[in-house]
N, C-alpha and C positions, 0 to 999 in steps of 0.2 A: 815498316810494315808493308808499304807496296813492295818494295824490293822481295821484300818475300814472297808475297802473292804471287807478284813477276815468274819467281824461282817455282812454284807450283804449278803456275799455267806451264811451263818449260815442259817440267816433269809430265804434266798432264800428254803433252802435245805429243813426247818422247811413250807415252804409254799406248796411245794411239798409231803413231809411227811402228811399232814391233806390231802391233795386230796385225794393222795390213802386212806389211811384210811376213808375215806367217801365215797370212788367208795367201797372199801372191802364192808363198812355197807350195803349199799343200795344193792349190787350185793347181799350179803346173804339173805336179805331182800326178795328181790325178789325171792331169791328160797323158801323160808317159803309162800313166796304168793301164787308161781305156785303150792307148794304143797295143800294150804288151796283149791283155785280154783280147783284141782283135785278131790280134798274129796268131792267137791259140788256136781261135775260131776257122780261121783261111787254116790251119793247118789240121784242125779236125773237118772240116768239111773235106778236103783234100782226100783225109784217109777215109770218111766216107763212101767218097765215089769210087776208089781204088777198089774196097769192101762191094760194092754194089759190081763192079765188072767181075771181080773174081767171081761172085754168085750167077751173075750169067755164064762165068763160063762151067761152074758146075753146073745149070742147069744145061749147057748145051750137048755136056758128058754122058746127062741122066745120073747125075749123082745129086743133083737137088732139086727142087719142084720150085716152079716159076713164084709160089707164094714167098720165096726166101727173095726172090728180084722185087716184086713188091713190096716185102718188109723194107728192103734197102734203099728205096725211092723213097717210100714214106719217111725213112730215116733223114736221107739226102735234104727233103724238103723241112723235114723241122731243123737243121743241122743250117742250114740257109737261112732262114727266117731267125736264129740266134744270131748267123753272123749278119741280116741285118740292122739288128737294137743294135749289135756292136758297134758298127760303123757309125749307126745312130750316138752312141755312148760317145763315139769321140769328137761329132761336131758342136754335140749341147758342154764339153768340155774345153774347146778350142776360144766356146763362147763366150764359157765361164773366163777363161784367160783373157779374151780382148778388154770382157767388162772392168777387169780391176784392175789393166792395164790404161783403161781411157781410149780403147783401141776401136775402129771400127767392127763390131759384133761379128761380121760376117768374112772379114779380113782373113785371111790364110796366111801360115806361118810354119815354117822348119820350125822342127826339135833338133834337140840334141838326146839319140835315144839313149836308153841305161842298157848296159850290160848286165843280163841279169844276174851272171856269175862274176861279175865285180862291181858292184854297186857302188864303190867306193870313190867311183871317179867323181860322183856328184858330190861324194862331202866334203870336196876340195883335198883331203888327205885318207889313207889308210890305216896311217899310225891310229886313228882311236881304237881300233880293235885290241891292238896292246894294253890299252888303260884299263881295258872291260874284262881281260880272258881269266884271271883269277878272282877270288871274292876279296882278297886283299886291296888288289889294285883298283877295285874297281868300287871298296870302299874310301879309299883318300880320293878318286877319280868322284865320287857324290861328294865327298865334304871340300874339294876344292870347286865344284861348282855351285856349291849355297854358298862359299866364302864371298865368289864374285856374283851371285845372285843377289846376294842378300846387300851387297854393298852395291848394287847398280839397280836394284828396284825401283821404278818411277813411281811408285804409289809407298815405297819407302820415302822419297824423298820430299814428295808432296807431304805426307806426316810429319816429317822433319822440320818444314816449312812453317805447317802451321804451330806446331810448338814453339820454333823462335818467335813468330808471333803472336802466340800469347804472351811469352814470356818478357815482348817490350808491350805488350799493353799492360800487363801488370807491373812492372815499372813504373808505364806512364801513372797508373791506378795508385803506384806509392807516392809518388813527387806530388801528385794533385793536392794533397795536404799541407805543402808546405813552398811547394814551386807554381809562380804568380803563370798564370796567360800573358804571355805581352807580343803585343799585334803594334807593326809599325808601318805608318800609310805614308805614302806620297801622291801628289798630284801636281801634273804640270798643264796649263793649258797655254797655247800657242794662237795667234792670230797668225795664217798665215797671208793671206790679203785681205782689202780692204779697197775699194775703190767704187766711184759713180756717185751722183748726186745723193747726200741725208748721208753718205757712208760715217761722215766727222758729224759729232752732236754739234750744235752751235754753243760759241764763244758767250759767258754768262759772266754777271761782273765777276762774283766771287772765283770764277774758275783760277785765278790770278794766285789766289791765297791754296785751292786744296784744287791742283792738278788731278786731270785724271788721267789714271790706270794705262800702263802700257801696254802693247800687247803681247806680251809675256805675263801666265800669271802662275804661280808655285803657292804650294802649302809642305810642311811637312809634320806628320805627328806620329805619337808614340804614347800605347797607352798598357797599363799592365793592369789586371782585374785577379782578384783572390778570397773566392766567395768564402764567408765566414761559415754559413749553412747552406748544405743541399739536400738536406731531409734523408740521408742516408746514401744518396748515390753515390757518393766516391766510397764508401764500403761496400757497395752492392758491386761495383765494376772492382773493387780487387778481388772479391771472394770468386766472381764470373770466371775471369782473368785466371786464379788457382783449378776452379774445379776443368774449366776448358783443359791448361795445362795436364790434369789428371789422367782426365777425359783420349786428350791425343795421344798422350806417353801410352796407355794401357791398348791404347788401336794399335798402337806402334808394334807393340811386342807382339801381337794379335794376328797381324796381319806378316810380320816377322817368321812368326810359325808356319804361315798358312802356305807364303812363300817359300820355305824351306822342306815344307811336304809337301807343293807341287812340282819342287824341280828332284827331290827324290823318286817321286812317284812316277812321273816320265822319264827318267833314268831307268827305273826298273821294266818298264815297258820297252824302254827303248833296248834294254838288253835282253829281254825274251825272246821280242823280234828278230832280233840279231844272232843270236841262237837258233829261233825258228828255221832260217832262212837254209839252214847246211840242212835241218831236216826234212821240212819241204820237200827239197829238192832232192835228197834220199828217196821220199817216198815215189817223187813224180819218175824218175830214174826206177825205181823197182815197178813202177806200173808200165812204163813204156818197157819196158824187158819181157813183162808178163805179156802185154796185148802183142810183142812180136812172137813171141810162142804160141798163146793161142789163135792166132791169124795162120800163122802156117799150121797147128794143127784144123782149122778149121777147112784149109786149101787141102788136108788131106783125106776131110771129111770125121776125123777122132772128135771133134767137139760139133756144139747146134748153134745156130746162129743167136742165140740168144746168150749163150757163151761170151761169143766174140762182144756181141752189144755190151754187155757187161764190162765188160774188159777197155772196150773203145771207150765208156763212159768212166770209168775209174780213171785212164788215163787224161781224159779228158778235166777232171775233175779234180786230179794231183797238178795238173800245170795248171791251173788256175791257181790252187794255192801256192805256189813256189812264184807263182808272179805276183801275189797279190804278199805275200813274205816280204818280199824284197820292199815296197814300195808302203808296205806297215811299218816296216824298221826306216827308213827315210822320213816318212812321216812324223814319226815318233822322236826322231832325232833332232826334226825340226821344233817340237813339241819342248824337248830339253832345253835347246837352245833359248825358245823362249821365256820360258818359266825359269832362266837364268837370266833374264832379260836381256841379248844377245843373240845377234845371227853372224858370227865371225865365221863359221867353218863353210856357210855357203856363200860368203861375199870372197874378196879376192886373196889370193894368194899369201898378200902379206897379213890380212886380219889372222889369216889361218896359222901362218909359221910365228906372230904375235902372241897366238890364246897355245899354241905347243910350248913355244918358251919357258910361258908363264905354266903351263901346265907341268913341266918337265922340271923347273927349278920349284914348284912345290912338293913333289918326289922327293927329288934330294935333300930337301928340308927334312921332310920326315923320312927318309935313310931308306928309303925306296931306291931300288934302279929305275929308271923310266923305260 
């Protein structure tokens, strides 16, 4: 029964061990975001001021009136004040990193940035895209990850735990009827010295006939007990014992389930994302096209400066999401991983080309090419 307990606190420790490692992921995540979101910011500020000379120099043409130079300053200044929450955004995330690191709060640190058109560099490999691009592959690609989810759940196996453990106390709860308690004791005592005046009792006539005691003294016994009545207790502890049994087995399948629709359910997220990311990025591409047309129509004077705003803000508002794309599908990835109980695709090399193997010869199994 402890050995099993043992084996739950294990489970326990292991079920705790993945959280952090999945707050770690995400937390650093997140500061590669606030930094991507900052670079948008320095680069819309950028096309800002660009925006604001070109308006002076239509005003200096007489093709636009000085109130268009003041729109663009007012612009300039809220356009500066986003980028500084941003900068802001990346040191309260640096922060966040040191904290779950044990790191000094204030401590500064390299990244490793993301490519935002290859994201893949972070998941240790590219091939998973292959397991996801058809609905075929990317249904044996979910049920080979509940196979290893479901077989590596720590709150699976903490269940498991406690049902070998009922299942020897109901044992014990059947033998109690007919198998005795037997307790067996020893005891040794030891004199190890003895010296200075009174230490020896005094010499008595009788001592002669019944010596005494050395000093070495030993007992040994052995007693076995087998109560005739206990007013119902050893029935109350096996029927306990069963309904406990009942009791774990029905969490088990329970919790079975719950596990097997959370690492479907961020598999599906994690492939919308993954999808998302080529469209994003369409969009932020069709918007940066747009705002360089309408900037040079506007250097021509064909559009009004509330045009262009327009246009600067859309663009502005499509790279945000093709950054915040990339770093949902990561996210989410890591989300999979966990709720597979598993972080092989972001630790090293070899966990990575370990969980392909194993992913590649469950393919084959079911007559899949991988």
């Amino acid at each position: 029964v402890q050995t099993r307990l043992q084996e739950a606190r294990v489970s326990d420790y292991e079920t705790l061990r993945l959280d952090i490692a999945l707050e770690a992921g995400i937390t650093y995540l997140n500061l590669l975001r606030a930094k991507s979101l900052l670079e948008v910011q320095r680069n819309n500020v950028r096309l800002t001021r660009s925006n604001r000379e070109l308006a002076e120099i239509r005003r200096r043409i007489g093709a636009a009136n000085p109130a268009e130079v003041y729109r663009w300053q007012s612009q300039l200044a809220t356009d500066r004040q986003a980028l500084v929450e941003a900068e802001a955004n990346v040191r309260i995330a640096q922060i966040a990193v040191n904290r779950i690191l044990a790191r000094p709060l204030d401590e500064r640190f390299a990244t490793e940035e993301v490519d935002l058109e290859k994201p893949w560099r972070v998941t240790g490999d590219p091939r998973i895209a292959g397991f996801i691009e058809t609905p075929a592959r990317f249904q044996a690609f979910q049920d080979f990850m509940v196979l290893e989810g479901v077989a590596d759940a720590p709150e699976l196996k903490i269940l498991r735990s406690q049902i070998e453990i009922q299942e020897r106390l109901l044992r014990n709860a059947k033998r109690s009827y007919w198998a005795p308690l037997i307790a067996a004791e020893a005891n040794v005592d030891e004199f190890l010295s003895k010296s200075g005046e009174g230490s020896e009792p005094p010499m008595l006539p009788g001592d002669l006939l019944f010596p005494t005691p050395d000093d070495t003294l030993w007992s040994l016994g052995l007693n076995a007990t087998l109560p005739l009545f206990t007013g119902g207790a050893r029935k109350a502890d096996r029927v306990q014992a069963e309904l406990e049994i009942e009791r774990f087995e029905l969490a088990y399948d329970s919790t079975a389930f719950r596990v097997e629709q959370r690492i479907r359910a961020a598999m599906e997220l994690a492939r919308a994302a993954r999808m998302g990311i080529g469209l994003s990025q369409e969009a932020a591409d069709a918007a940066m096209q747009n705002l360089d047309l309408v900037t040079d129509a506007y250097a021509r004077g064909a559009v009004s400066i509330i045009d262009l705003l327009d246009a600067q803000n859309a663009a502005l508002n499509a790279a945000e999401l093709a950054a915040n794309a990339v770093y949902d599908f990561l996210v989410d990835l890591l989300e999979v991983e966990r709720a597979a109980n598993r972080l092989e695709l972001l630790g090293t090399s070899e966990t990575a080309a370990a969980f392909f193997k194993r992913l590649e010869r469950y393919f084959l199994d079911r007559g899949i090419t991988p």
